[in-house]
TORKOL-4160 file (C-alpha; in steps of 0.2 Angstrom, whole numbers, padded with zeros to 4 digits, m for minus):
264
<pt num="1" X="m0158" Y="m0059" Z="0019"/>
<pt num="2" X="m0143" Y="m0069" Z="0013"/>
<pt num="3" X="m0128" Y="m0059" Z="0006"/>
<pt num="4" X="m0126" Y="m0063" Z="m0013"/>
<pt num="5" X="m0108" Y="m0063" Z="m0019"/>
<pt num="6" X="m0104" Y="m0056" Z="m0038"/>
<pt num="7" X="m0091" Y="m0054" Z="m0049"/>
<pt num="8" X="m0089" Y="m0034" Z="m0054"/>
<pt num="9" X="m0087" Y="m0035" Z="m0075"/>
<pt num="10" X="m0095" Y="m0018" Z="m0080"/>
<pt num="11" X="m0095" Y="0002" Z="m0080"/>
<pt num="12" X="m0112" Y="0003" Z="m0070"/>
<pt num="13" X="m0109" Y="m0010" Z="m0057"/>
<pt num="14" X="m0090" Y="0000" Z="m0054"/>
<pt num="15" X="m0099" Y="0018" Z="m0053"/>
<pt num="16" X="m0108" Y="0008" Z="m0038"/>
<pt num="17" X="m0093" Y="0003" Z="m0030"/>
<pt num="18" X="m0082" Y="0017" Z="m0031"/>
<pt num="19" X="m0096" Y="0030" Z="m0024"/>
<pt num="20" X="m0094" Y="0020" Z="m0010"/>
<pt num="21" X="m0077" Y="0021" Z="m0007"/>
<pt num="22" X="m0075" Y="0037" Z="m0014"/>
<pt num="23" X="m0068" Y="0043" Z="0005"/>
<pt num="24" X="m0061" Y="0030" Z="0010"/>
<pt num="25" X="m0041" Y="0032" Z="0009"/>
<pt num="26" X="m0036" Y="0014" Z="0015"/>
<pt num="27" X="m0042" Y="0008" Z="0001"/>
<pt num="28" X="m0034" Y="0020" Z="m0011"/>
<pt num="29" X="m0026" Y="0004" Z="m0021"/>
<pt num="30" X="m0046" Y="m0002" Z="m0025"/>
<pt num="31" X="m0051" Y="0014" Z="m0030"/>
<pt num="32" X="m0035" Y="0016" Z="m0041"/>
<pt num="33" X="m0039" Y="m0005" Z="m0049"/>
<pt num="34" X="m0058" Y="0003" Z="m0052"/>
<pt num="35" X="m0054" Y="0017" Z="m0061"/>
<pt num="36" X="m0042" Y="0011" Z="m0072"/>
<pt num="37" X="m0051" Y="m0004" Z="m0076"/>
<pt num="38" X="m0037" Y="m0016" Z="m0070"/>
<pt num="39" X="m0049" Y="m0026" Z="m0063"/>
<pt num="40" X="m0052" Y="m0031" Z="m0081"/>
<pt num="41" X="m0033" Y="m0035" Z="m0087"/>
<pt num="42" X="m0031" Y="m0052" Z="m0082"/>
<pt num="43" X="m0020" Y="m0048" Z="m0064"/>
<pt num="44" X="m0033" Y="m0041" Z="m0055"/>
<pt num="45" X="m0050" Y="m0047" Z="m0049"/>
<pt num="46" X="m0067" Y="m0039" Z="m0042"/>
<pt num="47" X="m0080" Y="m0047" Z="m0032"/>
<pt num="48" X="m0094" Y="m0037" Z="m0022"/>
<pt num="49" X="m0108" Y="m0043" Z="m0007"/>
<pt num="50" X="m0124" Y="m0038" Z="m0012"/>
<pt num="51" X="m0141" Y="m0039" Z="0001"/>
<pt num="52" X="m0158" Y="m0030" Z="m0003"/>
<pt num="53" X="m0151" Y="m0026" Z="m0018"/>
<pt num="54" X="m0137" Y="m0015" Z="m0007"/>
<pt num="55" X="m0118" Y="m0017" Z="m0009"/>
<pt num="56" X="m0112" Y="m0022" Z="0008"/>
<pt num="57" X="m0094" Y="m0026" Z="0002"/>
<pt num="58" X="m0080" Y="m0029" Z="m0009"/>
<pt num="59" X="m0066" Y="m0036" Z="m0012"/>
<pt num="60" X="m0050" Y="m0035" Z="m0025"/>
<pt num="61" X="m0040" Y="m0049" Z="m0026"/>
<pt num="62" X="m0024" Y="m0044" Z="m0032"/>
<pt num="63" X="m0009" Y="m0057" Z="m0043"/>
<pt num="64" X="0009" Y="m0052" Z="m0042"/>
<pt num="65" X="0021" Y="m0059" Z="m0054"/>
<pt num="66" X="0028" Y="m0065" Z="m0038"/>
<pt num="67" X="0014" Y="m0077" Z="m0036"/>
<pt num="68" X="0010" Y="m0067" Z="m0021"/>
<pt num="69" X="m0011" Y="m0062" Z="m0018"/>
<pt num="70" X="m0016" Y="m0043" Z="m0011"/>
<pt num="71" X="m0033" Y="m0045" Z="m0007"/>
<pt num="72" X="m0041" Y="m0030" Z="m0002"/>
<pt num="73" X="m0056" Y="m0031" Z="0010"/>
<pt num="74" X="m0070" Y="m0018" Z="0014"/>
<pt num="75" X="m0087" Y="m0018" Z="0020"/>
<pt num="76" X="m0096" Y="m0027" Z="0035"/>
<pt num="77" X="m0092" Y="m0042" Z="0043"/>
<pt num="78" X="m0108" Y="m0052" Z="0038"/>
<pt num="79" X="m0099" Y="m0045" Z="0018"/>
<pt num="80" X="m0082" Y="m0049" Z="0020"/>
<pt num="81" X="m0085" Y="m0068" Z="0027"/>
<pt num="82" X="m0096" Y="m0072" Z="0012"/>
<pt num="83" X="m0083" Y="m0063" Z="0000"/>
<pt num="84" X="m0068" Y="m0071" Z="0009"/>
<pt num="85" X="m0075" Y="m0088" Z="0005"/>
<pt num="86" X="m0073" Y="m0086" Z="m0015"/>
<pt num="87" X="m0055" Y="m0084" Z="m0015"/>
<pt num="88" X="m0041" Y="m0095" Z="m0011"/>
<pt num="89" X="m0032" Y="m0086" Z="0004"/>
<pt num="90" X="m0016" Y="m0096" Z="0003"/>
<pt num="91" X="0000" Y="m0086" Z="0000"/>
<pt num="92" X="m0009" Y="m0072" Z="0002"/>
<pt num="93" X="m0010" Y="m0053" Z="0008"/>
<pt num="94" X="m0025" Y="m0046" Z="0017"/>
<pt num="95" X="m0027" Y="m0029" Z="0019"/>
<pt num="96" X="m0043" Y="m0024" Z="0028"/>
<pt num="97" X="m0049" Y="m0011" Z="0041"/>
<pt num="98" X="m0051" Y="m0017" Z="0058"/>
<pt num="99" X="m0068" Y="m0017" Z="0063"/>
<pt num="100" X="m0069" Y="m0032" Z="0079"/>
<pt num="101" X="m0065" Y="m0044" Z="0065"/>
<pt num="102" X="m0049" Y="m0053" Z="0070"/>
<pt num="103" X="m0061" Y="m0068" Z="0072"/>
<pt num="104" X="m0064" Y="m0069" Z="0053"/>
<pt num="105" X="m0045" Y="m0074" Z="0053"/>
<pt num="106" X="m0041" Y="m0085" Z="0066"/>
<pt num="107" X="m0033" Y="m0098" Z="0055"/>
<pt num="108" X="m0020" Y="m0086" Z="0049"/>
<pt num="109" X="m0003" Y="m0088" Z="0055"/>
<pt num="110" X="0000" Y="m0071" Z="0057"/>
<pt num="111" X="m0009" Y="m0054" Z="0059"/>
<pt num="112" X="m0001" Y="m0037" Z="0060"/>
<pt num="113" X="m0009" Y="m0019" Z="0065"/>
<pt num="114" X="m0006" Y="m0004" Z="0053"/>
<pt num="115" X="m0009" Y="0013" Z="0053"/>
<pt num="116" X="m0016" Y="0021" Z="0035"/>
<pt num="117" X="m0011" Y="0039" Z="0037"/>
<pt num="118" X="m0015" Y="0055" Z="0028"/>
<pt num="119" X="m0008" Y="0071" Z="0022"/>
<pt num="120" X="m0022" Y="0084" Z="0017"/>
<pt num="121" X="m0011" Y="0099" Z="0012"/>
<pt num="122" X="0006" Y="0090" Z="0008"/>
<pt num="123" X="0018" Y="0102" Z="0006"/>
<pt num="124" X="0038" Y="0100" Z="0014"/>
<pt num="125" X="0054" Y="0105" Z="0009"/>
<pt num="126" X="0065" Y="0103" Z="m0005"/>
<pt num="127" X="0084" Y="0093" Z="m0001"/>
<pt num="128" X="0099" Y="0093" Z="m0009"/>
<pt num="129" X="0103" Y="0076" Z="m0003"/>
<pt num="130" X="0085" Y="0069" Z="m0010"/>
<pt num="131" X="0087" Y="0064" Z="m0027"/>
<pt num="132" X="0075" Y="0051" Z="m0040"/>
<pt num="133" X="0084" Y="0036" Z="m0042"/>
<pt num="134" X="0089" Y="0037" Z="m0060"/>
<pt num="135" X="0094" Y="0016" Z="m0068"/>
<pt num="136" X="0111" Y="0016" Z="m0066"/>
<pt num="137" X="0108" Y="0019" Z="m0047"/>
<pt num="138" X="0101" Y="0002" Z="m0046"/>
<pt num="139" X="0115" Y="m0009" Z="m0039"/>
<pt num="140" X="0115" Y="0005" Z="m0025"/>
<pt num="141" X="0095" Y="0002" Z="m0021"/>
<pt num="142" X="0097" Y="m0015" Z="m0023"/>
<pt num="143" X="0111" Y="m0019" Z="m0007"/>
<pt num="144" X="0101" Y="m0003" Z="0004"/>
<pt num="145" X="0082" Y="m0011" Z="0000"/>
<pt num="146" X="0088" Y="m0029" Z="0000"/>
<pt num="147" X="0093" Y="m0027" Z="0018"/>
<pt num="148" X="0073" Y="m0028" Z="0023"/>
<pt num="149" X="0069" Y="m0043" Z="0029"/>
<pt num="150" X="0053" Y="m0053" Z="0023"/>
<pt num="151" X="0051" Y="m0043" Z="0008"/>
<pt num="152" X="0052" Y="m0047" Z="m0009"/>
<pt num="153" X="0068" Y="m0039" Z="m0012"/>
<pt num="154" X="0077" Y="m0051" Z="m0001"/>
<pt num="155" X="0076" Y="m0062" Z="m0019"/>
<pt num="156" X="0077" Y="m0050" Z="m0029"/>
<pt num="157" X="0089" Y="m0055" Z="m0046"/>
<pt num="158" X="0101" Y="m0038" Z="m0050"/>
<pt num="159" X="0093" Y="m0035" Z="m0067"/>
<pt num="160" X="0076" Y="m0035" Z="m0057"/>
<pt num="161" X="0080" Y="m0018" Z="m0047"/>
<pt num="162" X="0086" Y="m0012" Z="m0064"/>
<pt num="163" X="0070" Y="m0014" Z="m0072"/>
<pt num="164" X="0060" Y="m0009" Z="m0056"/>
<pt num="165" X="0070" Y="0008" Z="m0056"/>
<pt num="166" X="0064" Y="0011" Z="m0075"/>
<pt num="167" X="0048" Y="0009" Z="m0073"/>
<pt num="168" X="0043" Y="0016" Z="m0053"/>
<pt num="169" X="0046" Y="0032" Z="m0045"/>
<pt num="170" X="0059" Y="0030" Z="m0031"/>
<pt num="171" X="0068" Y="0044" Z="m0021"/>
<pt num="172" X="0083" Y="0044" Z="m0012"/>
<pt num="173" X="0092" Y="0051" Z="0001"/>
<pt num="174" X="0110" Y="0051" Z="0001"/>
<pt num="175" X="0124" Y="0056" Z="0011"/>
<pt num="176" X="0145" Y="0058" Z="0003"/>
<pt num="177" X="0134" Y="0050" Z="m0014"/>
<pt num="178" X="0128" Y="0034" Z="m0005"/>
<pt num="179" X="0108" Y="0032" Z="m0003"/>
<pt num="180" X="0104" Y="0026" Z="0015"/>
<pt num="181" X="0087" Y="0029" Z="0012"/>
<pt num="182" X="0073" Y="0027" Z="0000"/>
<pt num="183" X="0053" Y="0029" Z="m0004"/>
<pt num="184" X="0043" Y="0024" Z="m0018"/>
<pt num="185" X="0028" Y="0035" Z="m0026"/>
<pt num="186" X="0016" Y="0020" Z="m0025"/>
<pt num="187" X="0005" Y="0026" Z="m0036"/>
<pt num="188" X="m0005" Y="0043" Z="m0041"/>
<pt num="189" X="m0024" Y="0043" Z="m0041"/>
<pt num="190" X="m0034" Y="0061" Z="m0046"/>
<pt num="191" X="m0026" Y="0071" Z="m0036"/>
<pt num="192" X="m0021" Y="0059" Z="m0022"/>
<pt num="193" X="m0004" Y="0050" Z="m0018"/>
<pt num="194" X="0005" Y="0036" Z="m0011"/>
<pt num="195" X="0022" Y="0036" Z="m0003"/>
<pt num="196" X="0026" Y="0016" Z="m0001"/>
<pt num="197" X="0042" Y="0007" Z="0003"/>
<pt num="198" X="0049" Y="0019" Z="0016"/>
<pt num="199" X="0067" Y="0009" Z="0021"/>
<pt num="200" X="0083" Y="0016" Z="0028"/>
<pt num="201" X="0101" Y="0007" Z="0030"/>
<pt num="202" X="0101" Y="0002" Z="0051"/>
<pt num="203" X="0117" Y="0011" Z="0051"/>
<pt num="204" X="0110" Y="0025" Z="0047"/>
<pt num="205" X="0093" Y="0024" Z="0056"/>
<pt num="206" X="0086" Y="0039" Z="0071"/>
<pt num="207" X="0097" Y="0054" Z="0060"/>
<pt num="208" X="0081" Y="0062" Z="0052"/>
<pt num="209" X="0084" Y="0056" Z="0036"/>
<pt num="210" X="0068" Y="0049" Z="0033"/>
<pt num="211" X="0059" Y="0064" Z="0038"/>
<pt num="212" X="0069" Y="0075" Z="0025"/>
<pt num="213" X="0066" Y="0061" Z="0011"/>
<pt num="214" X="0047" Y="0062" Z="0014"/>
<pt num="215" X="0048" Y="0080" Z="0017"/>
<pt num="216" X="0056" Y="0082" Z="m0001"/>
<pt num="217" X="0043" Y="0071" Z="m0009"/>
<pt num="218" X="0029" Y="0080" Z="m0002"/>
<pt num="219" X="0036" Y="0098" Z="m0009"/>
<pt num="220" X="0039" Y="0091" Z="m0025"/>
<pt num="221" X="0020" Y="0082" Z="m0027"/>
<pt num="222" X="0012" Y="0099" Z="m0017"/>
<pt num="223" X="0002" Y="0102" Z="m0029"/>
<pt num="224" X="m0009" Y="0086" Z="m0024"/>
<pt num="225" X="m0023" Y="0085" Z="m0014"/>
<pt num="226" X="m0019" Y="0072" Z="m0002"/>
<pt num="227" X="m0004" Y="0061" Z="0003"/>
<pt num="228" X="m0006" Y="0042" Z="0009"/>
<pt num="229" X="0005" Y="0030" Z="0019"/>
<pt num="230" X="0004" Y="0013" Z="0029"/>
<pt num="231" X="0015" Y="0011" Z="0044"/>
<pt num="232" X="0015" Y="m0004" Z="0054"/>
<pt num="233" X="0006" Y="0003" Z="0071"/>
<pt num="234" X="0022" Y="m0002" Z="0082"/>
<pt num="235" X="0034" Y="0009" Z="0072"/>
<pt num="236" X="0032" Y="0021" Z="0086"/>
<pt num="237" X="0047" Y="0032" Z="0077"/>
<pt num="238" X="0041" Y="0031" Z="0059"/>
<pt num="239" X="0024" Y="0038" Z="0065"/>
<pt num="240" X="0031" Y="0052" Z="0076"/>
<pt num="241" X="0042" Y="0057" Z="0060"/>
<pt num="242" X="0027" Y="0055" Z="0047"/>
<pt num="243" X="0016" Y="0064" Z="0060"/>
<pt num="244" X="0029" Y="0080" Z="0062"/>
<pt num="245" X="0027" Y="0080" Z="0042"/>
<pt num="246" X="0006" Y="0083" Z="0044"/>
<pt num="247" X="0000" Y="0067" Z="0042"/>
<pt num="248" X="m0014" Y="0061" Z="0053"/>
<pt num="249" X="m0021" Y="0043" Z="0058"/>
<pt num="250" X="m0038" Y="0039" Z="0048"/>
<pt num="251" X="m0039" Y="0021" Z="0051"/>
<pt num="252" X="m0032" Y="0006" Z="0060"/>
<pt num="253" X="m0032" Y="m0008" Z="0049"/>
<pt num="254" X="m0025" Y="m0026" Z="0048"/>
<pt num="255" X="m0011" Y="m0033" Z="0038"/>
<pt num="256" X="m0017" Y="m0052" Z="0038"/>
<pt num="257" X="m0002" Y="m0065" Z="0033"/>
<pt num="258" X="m0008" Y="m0083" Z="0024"/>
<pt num="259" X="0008" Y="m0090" Z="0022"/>
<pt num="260" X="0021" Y="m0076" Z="0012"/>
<pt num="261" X="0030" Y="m0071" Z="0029"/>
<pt num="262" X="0029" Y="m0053" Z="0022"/>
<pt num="263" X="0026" Y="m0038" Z="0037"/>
<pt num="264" X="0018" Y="m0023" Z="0034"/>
């Protein structure tokens, strides 16, 4: 039976889609757009794959103020194709587990591997040298995270990492009162986490200081369930140090580049 494509705009049909995700932690930012009903708020989009009257796919598609798409893919291959054909893949992100689909996206200049890891009993240890970035820190974060390359922070104005810092959660390892690396709580969901833009200053790269960063973070949201992060699945040194921490591999997914030049 041919798969038929709809938009999500109600309660019932989003009880649907998020008992079928409900496990699935590489898709924790659709999970956290269902349940807050973002896809309803103008910046965010649902669509789903139905056949026999079984949902055999979604698909968030995702609008940054950046101009910049997220478009979040899961279900089977048959699904995704049909859903992938509703939306306009330019300038976009694709995040979506690898599953023997890299044929679905052939005509994309660039497509990386990544790692979604977890953390079921986060807990670490506290650091005098991790601290929440408070607002006046921002000109600090802004030249340590403006050094990643094909990142939006590359373009970044001043008064945007000042905002950023009021309204995210960002920790920050410092040494002699200068932050040479930082993390980002992505976002909390029930009782899972995610720990997002992991960067340190190359000059100060392979001294442990990540590990002691995301060490902190985890004792101070212990009392979670679950910890989540993506790592590119070349970042041999990032996994090892997220790996001595407790965090596991769950999947292997792809990071699927139309055009923004962004790496995972």
């Amino acid at each position: 039976m041919a798969v038929e494509v709809k938009k999500l705009e109600g309660w019932f049909e989003k009880q649907k889609l998020m008992k079928i995700l409900k496990n699935d932690y590489d898709n924790f930012y659709m999970l956290f757009d269902l349940d807050n009903f973002n896809f309803l708020l103008g910046n965010s989009s649902f669509l789903y794959a139905k056949s026999n009257n079984d949902i055999t796919g979604i698909l968030l598609n995702y609008y940054h103020s950046t101009g910049v798409k997220d478009i979040w893919l899961h279900g089977d291959n048959e699904s995704e194709e049909s859903l992938m054909t509703y939306v306009d893949k330019g300038n976009s992100v694709i995040h979506v587990r690898y599953n023997d689909n890299l044929a679905m996206f052939s005509d994309a200049p660039n497509v990386y591997r990544e790692y979604c890891m977890v953390n079921e009993k986060p807990g670490g240890r506290s650091d005098e040298n991790v601290k929440m970035l408070t607002q006046d820190k921002y000109t600090q974060y802004a030249r340590l995270i403006s050094q990643w390359e094909n990142t939006r922070f590359k373009t970044m104005e001043l008064d945007e990492f000042r905002n950023l810092l009021n309204y995210s959660t960002i920790f920050g390892y410092f040494v002699d009162d200068n932050l040479v690396s930082a993390a980002t709580l992505g976002a909390i969901w029930k009782d899972w986490f995610v720990v997002s833009s992991v960067f340190t200053d190359p000059a100060h790269r392979n001294k442990g200081y990540v590990q002691k960063l995301i060490s902190s973070m985890l004792d101070h949201y212990s009392n979670l369930d679950k910890a989540i992060l993506f790592v590119n699945k070349d970042n041999a040194a990032a996994i090892k140090a997220y790996s001595n921490l407790g965090f596991r591999i769950y999947s292997e997914d792809l990071w699927v580049d139309y055009g923004t030049g962004l790496v995972p």
